[in-house]
One Martini backbone bead per residue (centre of mass of N, CA, C, O) as a GRO file, in nm:
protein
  469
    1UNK     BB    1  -4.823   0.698   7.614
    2UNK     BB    2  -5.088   0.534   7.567
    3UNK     BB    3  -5.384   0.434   7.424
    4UNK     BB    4  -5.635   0.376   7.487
    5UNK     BB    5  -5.861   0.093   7.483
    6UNK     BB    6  -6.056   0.267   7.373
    7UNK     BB    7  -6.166   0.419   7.052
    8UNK     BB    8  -6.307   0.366   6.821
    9UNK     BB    9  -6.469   0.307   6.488
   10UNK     BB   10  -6.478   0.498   6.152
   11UNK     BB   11  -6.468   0.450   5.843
   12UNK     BB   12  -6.552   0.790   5.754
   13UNK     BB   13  -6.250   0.861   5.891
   14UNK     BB   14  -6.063   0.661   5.891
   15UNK     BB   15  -5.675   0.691   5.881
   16UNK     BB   16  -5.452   0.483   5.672
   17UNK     BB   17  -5.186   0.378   5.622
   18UNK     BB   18  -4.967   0.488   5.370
   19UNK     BB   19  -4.722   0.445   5.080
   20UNK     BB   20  -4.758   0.529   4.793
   21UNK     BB   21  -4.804   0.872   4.781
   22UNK     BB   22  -4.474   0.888   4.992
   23UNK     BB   23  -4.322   0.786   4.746
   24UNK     BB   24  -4.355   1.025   4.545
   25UNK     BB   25  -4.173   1.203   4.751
   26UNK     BB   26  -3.880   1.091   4.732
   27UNK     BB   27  -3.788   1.171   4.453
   28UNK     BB   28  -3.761   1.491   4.568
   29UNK     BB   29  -3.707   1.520   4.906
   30UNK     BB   30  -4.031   1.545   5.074
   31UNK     BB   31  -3.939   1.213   5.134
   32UNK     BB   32  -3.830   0.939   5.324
   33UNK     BB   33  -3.772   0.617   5.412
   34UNK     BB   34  -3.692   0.665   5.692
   35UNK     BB   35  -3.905   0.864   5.816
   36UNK     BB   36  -4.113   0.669   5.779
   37UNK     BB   37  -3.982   0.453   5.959
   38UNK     BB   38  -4.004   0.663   6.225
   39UNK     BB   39  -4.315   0.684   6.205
   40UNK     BB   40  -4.364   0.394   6.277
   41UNK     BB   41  -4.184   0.353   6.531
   42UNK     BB   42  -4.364   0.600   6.689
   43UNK     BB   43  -4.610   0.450   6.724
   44UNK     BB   44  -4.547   0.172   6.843
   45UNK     BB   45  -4.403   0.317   7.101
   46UNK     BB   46  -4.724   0.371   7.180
   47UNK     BB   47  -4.904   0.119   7.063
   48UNK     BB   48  -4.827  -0.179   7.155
   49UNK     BB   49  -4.823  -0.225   7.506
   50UNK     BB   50  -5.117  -0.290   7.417
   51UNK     BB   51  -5.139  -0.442   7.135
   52UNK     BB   52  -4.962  -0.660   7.052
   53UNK     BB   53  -4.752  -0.717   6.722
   54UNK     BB   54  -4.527  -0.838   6.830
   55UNK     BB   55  -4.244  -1.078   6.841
   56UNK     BB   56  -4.044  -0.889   6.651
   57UNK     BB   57  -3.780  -0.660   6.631
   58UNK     BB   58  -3.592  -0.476   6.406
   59UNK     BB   59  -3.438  -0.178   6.362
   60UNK     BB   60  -3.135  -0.195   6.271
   61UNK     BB   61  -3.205  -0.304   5.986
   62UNK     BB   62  -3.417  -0.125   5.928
   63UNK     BB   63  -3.247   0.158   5.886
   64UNK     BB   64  -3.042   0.057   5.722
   65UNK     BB   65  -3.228  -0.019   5.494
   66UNK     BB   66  -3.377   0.257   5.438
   67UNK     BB   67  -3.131   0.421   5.373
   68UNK     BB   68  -3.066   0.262   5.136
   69UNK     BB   69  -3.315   0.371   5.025
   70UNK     BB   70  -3.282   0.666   4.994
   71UNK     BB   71  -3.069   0.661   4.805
   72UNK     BB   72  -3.206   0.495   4.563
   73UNK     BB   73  -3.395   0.736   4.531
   74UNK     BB   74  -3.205   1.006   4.504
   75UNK     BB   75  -3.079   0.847   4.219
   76UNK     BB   76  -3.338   0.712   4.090
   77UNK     BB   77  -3.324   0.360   4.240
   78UNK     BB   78  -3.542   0.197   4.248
   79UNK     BB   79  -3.657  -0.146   4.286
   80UNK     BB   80  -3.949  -0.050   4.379
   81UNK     BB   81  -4.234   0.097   4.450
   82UNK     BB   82  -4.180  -0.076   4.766
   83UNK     BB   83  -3.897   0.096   4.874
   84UNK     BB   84  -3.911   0.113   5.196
   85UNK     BB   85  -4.122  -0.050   5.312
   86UNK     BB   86  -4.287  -0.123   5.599
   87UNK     BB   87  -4.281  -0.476   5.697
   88UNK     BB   88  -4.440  -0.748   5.791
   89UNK     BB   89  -4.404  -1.078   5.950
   90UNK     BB   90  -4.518  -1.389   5.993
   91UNK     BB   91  -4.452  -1.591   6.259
   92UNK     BB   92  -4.406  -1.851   6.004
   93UNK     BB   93  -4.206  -1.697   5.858
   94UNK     BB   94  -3.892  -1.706   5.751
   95UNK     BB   95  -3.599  -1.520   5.890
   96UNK     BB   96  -3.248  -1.459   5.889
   97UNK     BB   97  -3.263  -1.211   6.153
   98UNK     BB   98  -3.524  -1.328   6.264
   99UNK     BB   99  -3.712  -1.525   6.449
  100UNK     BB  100  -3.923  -1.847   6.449
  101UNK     BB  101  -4.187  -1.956   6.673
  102UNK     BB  102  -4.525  -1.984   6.593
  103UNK     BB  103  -4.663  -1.922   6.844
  104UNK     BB  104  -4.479  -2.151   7.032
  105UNK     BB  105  -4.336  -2.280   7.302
  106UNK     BB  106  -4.145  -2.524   7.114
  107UNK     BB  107  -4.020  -2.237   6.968
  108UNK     BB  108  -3.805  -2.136   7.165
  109UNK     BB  109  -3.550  -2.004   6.973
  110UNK     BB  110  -3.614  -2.020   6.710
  111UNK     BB  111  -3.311  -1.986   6.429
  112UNK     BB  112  -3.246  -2.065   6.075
  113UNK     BB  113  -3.125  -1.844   5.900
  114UNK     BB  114  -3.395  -1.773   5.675
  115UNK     BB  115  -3.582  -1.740   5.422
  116UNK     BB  116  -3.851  -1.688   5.256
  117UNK     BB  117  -3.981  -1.647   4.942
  118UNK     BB  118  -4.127  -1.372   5.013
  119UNK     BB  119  -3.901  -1.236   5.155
  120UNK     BB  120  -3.706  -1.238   4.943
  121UNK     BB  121  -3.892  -1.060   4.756
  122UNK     BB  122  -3.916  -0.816   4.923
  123UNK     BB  123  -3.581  -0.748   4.944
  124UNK     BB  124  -3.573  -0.746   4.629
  125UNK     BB  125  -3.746  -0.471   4.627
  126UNK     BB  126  -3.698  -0.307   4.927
  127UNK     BB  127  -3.814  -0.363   5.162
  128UNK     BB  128  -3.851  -0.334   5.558
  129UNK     BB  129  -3.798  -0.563   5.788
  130UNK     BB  130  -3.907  -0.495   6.076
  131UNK     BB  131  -4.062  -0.766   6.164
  132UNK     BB  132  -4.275  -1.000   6.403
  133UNK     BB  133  -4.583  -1.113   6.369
  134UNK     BB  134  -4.867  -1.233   6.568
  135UNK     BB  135  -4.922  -1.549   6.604
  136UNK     BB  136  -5.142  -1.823   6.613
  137UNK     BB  137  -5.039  -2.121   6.710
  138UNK     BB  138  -4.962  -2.281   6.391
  139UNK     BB  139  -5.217  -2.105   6.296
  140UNK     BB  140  -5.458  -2.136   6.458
  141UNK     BB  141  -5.640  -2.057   6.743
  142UNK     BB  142  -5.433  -2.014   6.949
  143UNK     BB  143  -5.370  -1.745   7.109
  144UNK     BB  144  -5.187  -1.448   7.146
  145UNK     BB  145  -5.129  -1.101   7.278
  146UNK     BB  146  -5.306  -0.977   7.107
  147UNK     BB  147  -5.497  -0.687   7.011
  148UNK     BB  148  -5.711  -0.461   6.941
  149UNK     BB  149  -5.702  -0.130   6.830
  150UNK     BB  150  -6.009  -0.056   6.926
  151UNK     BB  151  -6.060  -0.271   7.192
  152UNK     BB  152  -5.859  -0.454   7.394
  153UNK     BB  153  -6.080  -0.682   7.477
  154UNK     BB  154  -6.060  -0.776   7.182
  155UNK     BB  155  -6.004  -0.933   6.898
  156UNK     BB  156  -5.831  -0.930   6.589
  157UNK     BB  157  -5.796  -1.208   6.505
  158UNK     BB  158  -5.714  -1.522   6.283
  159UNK     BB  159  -5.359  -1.576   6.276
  160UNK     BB  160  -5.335  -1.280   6.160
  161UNK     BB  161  -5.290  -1.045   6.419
  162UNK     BB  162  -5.086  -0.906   6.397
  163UNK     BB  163  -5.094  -0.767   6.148
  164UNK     BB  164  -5.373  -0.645   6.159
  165UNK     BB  165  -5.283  -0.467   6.391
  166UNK     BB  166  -5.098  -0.302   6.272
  167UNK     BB  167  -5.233  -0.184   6.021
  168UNK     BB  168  -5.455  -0.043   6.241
  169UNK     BB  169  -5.271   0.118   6.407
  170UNK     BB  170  -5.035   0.246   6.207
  171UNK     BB  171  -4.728   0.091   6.210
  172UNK     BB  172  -4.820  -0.011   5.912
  173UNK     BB  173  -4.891  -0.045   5.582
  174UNK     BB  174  -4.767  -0.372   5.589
  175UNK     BB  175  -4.882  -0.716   5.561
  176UNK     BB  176  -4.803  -1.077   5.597
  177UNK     BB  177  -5.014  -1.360   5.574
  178UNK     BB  178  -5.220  -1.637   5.657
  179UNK     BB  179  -5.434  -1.921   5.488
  180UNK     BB  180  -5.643  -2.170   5.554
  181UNK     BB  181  -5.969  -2.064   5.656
  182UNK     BB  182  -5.936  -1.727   5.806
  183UNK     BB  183  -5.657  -1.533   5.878
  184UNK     BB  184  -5.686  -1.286   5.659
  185UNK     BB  185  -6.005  -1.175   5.626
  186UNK     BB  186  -6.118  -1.160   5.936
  187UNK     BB  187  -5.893  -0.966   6.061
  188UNK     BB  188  -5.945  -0.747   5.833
  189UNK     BB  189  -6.279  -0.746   5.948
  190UNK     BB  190  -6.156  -0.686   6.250
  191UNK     BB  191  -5.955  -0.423   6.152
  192UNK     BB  192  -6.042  -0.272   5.861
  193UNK     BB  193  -5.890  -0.394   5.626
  194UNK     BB  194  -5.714  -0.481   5.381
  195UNK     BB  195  -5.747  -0.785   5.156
  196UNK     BB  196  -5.549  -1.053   5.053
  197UNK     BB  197  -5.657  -1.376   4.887
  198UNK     BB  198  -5.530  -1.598   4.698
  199UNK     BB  199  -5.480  -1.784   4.511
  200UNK     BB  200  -5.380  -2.101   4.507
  201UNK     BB  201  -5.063  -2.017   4.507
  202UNK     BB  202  -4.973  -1.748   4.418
  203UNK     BB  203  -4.798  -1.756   4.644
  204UNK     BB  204  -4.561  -1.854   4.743
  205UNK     BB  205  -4.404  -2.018   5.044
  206UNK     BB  206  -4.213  -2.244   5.046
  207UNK     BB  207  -4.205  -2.387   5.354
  208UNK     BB  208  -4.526  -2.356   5.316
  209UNK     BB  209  -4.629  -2.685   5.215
  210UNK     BB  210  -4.861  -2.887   5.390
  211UNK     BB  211  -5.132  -2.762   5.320
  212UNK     BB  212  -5.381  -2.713   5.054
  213UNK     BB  213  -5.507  -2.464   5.231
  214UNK     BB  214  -5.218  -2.241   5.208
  215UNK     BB  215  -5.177  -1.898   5.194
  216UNK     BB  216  -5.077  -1.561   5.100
  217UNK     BB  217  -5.112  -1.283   5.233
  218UNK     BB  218  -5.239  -0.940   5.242
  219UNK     BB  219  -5.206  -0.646   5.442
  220UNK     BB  220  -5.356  -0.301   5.474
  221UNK     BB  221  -5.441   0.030   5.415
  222UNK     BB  222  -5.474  -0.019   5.105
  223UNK     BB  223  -5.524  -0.138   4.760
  224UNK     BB  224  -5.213  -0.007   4.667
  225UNK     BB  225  -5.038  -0.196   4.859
  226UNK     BB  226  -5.194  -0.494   4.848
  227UNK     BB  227  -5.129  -0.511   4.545
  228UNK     BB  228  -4.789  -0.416   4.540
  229UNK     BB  229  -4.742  -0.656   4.748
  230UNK     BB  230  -4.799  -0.911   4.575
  231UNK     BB  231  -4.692  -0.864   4.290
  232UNK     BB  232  -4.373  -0.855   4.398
  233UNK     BB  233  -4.335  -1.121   4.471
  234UNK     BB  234  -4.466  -1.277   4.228
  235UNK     BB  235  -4.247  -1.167   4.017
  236UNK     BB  236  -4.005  -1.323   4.176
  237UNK     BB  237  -4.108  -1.618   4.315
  238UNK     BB  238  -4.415  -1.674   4.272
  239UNK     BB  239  -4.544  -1.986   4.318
  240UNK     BB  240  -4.641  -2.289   4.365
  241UNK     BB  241  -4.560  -2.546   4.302
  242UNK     BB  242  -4.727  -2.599   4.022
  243UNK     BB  243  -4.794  -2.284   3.980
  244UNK     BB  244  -4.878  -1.993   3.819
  245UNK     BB  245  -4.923  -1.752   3.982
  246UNK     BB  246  -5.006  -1.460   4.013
  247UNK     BB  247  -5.151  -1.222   3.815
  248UNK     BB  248  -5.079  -0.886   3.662
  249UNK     BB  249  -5.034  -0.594   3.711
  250UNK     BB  250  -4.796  -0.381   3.833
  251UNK     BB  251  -5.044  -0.198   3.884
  252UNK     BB  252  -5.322  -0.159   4.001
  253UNK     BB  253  -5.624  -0.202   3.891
  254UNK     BB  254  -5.890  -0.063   3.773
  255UNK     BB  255  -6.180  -0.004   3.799
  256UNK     BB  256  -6.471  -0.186   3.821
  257UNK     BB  257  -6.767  -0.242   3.718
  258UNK     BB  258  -7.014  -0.449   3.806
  259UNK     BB  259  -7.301  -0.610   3.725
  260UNK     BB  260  -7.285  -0.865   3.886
  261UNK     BB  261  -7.398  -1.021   4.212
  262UNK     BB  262  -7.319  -1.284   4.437
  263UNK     BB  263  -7.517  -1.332   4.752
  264UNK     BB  264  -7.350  -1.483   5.029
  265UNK     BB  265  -7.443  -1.683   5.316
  266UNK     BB  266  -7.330  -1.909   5.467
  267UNK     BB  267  -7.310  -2.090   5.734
  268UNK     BB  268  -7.328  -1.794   5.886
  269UNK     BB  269  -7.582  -1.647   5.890
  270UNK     BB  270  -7.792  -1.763   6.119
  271UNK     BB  271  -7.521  -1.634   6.329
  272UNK     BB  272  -7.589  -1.328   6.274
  273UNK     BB  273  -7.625  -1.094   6.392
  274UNK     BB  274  -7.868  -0.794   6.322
  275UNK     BB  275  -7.661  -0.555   6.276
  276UNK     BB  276  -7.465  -0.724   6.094
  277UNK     BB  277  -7.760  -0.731   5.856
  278UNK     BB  278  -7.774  -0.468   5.831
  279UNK     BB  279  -7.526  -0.317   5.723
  280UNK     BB  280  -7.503  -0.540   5.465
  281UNK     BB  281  -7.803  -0.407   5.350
  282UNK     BB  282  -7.677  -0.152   5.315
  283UNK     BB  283  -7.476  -0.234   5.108
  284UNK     BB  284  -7.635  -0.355   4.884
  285UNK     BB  285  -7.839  -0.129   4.838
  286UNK     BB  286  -7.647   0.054   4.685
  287UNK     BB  287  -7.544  -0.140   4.464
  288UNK     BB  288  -7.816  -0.138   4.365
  289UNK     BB  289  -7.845   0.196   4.308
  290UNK     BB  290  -7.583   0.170   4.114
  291UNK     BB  291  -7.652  -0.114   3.904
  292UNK     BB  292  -7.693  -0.354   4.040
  293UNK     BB  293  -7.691  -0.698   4.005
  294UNK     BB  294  -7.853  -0.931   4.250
  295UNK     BB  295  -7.782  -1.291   4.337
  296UNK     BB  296  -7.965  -1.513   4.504
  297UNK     BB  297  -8.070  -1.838   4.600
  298UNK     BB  298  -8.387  -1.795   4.519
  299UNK     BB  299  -8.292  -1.718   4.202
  300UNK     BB  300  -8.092  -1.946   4.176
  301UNK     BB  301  -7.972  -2.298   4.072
  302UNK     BB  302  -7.673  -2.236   4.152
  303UNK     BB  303  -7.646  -2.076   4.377
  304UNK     BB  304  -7.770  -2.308   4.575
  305UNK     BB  305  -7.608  -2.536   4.512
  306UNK     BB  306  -7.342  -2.351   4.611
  307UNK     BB  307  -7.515  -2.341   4.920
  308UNK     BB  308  -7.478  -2.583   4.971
  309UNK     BB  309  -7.159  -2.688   4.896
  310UNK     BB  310  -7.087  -2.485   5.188
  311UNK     BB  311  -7.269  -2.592   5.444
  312UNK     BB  312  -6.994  -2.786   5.560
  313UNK     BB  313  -6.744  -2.621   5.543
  314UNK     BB  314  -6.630  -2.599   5.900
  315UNK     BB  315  -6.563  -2.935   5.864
  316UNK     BB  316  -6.410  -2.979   5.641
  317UNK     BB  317  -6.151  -2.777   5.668
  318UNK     BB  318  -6.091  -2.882   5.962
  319UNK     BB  319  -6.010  -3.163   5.879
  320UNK     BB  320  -5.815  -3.145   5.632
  321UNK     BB  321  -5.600  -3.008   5.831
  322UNK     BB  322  -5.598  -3.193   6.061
  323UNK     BB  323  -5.464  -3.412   5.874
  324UNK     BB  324  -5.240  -3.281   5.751
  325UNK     BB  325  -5.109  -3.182   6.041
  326UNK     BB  326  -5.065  -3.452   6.234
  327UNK     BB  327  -4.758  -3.530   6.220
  328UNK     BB  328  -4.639  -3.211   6.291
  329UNK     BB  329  -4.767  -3.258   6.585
  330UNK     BB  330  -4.722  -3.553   6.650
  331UNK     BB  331  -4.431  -3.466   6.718
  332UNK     BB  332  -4.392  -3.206   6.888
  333UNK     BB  333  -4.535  -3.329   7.131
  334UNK     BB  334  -4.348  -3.580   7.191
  335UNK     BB  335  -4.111  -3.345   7.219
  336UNK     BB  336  -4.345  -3.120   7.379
  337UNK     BB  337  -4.575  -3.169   7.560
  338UNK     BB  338  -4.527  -2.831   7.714
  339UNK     BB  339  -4.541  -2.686   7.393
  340UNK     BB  340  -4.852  -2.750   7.362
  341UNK     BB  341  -5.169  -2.691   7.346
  342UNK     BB  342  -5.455  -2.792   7.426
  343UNK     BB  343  -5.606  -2.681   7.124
  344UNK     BB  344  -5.405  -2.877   6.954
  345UNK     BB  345  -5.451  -3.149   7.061
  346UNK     BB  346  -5.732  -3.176   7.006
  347UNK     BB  347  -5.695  -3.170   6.700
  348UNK     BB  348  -5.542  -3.418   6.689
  349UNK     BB  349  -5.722  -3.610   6.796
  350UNK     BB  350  -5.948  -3.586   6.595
  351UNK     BB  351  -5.763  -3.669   6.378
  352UNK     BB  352  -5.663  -3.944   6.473
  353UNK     BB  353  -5.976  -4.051   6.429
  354UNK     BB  354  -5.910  -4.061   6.134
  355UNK     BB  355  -5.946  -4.163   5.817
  356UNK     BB  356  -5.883  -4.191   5.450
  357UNK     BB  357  -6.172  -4.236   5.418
  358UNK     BB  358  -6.224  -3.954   5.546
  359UNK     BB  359  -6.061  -3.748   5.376
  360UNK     BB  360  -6.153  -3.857   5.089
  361UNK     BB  361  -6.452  -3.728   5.133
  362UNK     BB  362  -6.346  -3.434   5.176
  363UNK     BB  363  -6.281  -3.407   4.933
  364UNK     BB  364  -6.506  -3.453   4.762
  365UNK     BB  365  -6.649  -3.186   4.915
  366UNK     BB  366  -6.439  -3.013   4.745
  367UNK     BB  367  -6.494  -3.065   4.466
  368UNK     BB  368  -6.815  -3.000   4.450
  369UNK     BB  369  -6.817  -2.716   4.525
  370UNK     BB  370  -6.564  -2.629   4.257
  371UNK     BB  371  -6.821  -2.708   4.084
  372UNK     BB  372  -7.005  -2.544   4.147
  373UNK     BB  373  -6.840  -2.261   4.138
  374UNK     BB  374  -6.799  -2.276   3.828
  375UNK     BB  375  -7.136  -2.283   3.742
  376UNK     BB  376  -7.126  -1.913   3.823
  377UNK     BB  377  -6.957  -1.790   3.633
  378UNK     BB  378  -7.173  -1.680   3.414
  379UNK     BB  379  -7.350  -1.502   3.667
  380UNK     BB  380  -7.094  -1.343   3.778
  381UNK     BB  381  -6.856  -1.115   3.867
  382UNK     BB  382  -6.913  -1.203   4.151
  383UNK     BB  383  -6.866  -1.228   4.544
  384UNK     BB  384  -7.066  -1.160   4.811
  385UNK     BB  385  -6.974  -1.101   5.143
  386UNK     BB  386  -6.843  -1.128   5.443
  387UNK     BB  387  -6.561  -1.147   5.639
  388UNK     BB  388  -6.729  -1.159   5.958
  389UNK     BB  389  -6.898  -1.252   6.224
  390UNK     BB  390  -6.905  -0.979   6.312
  391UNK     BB  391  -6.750  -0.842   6.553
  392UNK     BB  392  -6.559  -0.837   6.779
  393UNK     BB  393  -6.493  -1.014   7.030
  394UNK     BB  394  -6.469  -1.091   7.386
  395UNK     BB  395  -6.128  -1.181   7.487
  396UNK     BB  396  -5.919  -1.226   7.799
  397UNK     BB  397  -5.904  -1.519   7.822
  398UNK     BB  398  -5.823  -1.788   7.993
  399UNK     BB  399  -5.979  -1.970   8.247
  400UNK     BB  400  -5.993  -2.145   8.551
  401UNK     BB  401  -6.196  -2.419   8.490
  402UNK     BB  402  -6.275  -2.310   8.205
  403UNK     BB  403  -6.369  -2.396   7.911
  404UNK     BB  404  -6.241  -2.376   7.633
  405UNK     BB  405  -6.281  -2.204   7.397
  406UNK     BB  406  -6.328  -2.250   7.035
  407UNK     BB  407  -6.280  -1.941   6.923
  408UNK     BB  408  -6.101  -1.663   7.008
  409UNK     BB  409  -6.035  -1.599   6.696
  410UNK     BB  410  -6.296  -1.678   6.583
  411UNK     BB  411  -6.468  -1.727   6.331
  412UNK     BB  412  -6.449  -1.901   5.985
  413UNK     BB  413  -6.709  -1.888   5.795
  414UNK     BB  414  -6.678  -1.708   5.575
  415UNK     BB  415  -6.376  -1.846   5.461
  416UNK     BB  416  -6.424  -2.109   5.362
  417UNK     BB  417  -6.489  -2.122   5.092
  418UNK     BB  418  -6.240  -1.981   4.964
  419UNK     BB  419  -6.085  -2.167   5.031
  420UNK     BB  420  -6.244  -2.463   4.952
  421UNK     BB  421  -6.229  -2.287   4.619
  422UNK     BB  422  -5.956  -2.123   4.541
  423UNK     BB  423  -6.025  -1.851   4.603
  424UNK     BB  424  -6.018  -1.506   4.579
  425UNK     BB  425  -5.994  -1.238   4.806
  426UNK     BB  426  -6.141  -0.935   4.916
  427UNK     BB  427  -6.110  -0.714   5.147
  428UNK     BB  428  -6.352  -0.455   5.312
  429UNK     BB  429  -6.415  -0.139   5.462
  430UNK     BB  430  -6.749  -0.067   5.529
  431UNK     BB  431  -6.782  -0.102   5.836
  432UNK     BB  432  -6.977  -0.058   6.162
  433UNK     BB  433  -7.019  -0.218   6.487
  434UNK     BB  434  -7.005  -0.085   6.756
  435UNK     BB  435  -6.736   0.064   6.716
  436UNK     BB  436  -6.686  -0.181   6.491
  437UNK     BB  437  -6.568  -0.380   6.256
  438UNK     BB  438  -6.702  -0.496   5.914
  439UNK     BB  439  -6.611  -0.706   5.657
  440UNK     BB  440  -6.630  -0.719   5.314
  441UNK     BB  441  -6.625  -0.955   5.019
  442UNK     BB  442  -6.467  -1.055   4.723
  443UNK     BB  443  -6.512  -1.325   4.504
  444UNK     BB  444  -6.350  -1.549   4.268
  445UNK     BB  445  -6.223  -1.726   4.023
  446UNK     BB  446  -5.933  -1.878   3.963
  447UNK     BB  447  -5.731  -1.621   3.833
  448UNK     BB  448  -5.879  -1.325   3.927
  449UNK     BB  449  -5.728  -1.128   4.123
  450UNK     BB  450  -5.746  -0.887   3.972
  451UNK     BB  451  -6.045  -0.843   3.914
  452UNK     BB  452  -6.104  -0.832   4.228
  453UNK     BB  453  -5.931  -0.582   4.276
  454UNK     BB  454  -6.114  -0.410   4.114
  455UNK     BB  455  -6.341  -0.418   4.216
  456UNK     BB  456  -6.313  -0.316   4.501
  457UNK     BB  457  -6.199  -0.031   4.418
  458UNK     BB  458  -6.496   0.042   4.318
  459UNK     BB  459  -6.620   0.004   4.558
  460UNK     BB  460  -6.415   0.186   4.741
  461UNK     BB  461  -6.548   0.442   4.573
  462UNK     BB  462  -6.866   0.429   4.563
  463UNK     BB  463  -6.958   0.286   4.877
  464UNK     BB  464  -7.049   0.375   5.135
  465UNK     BB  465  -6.998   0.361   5.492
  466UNK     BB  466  -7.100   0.176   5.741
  467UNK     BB  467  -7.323   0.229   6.008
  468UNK     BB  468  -7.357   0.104   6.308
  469UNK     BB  469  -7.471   0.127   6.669
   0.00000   0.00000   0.00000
């Protein structure tokens, strides 16, 4: 039997799956690799029929896997911390066992028998690839048929929404998702996890190397599963060539309490409802009762400077992946004209219509940004603001005659600016907006990713979890 269709969340309540606590036990024999991956299966074969989070699943190499692992363990020879986890990956990256088809039509049935270079860092630590979670379409906007967790009705956010939703709906533990624009940080504020979008190259990306501001990054159900599995693919693959990639130390950072935290509104405050205003207001309120200086726009030029320079983050960064990627959206039209959505055609549309010297300028508005963003270094120790536009919205799916959504997977306002400032940035579940997620995030300057997450993880343990009804 599935679970209801809307089960609705309480961050005060809900307990995500962990895995690193687990791990403890597995050196005793009062838990292993295997049983932990039983209870992972028997979860999915519960909630997947609603959820629908996964693109494919491998069990039996999955079990192999686990086996293979609690024998390392029982030996006292673990290959990582993460030695055992089952892990999700987003169906834009290649697995070796398992197909990779993008959420696109035009490649069902691709496999090309490789792993991606954080795959094979996974593989490397001992982690347990268990399946292929559902992309957004070629990593878009096109929404796959994920569901929220938490609402059946609702999106999960996007592009990796597979992942996202399993690992809230407690399927695993962790999963890799990709980030260009919002695909990391959005669908874990409207899904309640925790999720780590790197500095620019931070993780290897392997063969996803084609736009400018696409990133590997982790979601989990807490930050040091989150922490753990980000700095071991790190440790084995590195970042992007010419990067130098993640650096940190090898277990969670420690907490540390911020002094000043810069509150960025962004081109979404305008447009964000009422309910999830008062949410991050009660959360400000508290970080600010804890003894932190919060520096809003109208109280220094220079966070100023740096909110009019991400002021039109949503069209900067939508120009310059469409342009980026306009070469091989129209190879794959042009090769299979029905295997490819309406809503990719458009963007491909769009980008077909600029020159270089529109491109060209696209850059230079995203170089004056990381200079405003750079100029507010030593203003504070990092920068707080929403992870999604309020609550994930209600969306079953496009109609017949009504002209397509522009955003089915959500708004990623909130998340354009870490994007086109090449800055690290951690999702924290503080909120719940009418009995659903909404993440608040920090983000800090390019090859923080340490410091924000040990920022983060004093926010989440120091500050209450808002409620808004």
């Amino acid at each position: 039997m599935t679970q209801a269709t809307t089960t609705g969340y309480d961050p005060r309540t809900y307990e995500p799956l962990t895995f690193h606590d687990a791990a403890r036990r597995f050196s005793t024999g009062d838990d292993t690799p295997r049983d932990f991956l039983e209870r992972c299966l028997a979860t999915i074969a519960e909630r997947e029929p609603v959820v629908q989070a996964f693109a494919h699943l491998n069990r039996d190499l999955a079990r192999a896997a686990a086996d293979a692992s609690s024998a390392r363990w029982a030996a006292g020879e673990p290959l990582s911390p993460i030695d055992g986890m089952p892990v999700g990956i987003k169906d834009l990256l290649e697995t070796k066992d398992m197909p990779t088809e993008y959420g696109c039509e035009a490649f069902r049935g691709n496999f090309p028998r490789r792993d991606n270079a954080a795959v094979w860092a996974l593989r490397q630590a001992g982690a347990v690839i268990l399946g292929k979670t559902v992309t957004a379409e070629l990593g878009g906007s096109h929404p796959g048929p994920t569901t929220n967790p938490f609402d059946a009705r609702r999106s999960p956010g996007g592009s990796s929404s597979g992942t996202a939703a399993a690992v809230a709906a407690r399927m695993l533990p962790a999963g890799l998702g990709t980030q260009v624009g919002g695909s990391i940080i959005r669908p874990a504020g409207y899904c309640g996890n925790v999720a780590l979008k790197p500095t620019q190259g931070g993780i290897n990306r392997g063969e996803r190397q084609v736009t400018s501001m696409s990133t590997h990054g982790v979601h989990a159900g807490c930050i040091e599963d989150m922490w753990q599995v980000a700095i071991e693919i790190a440790r084995r693959a590195g970042g992007d060539r010419g990067a130098q990639g993640l650096e940190g130390p090898s277990t969670t950072p420690e907490p540390v309490k911020p002094e000043r935290l810069i509150v960025l509104e962004t081109q979404g405050w305008a447009e964000l409802d009422d309910a999830s205003k008062e949410g991050f207001s009660a959360v400000l309120d508290q970080v600010r009762a804890l003894g932190i200086e919060l520096l809003h726009r109208r109280e220094d030029p220079l966070v100023e400077t740096l909110e009019g320079a991400i002021g039109n983050a949503r069209d900067v960064c939508n120009a310059i992946t469409g342009w980026e990627n306009r070469w091989l959206t129209r190879n794959l039209v042009d090769q299979h004209p029905d295997g490819v959505s309406e809503r990719a055609k458009a963007v491909l549309d769009a980008a077909e219509a600029m020159t270089v010297d529109d491109y060209r300028a696209l850059l230079f508005a995203r170089e004056v940004a990381q200079e405003a963003h750079a100029a507010v270094a030593e203003s504070a120790d990092a920068i707080i603001t929403l992870s999604c536009p309020g609550p994930a919205h209600v969306w079953l799916g496009d109609e017949p005659g009504v002209p397509l959504h522009p955003r089915p997977t959500g708004d990623p306002v909130f998340n354009f600016p870490s994007s086109m400032l090449f800055a690290p940035a951690v999702g924290m579940p503080l909120m719940s907006v009418a009995g659903m997620p909404v993440g608040v995030q920090v983000f800090g300057q390019p090859h923080e990713d340490a410091e924000m997450t040990a920022t983060a993880r004093w926010l989440l343990g120091a500050v209450e979890p808002v409620v808004v009804d």
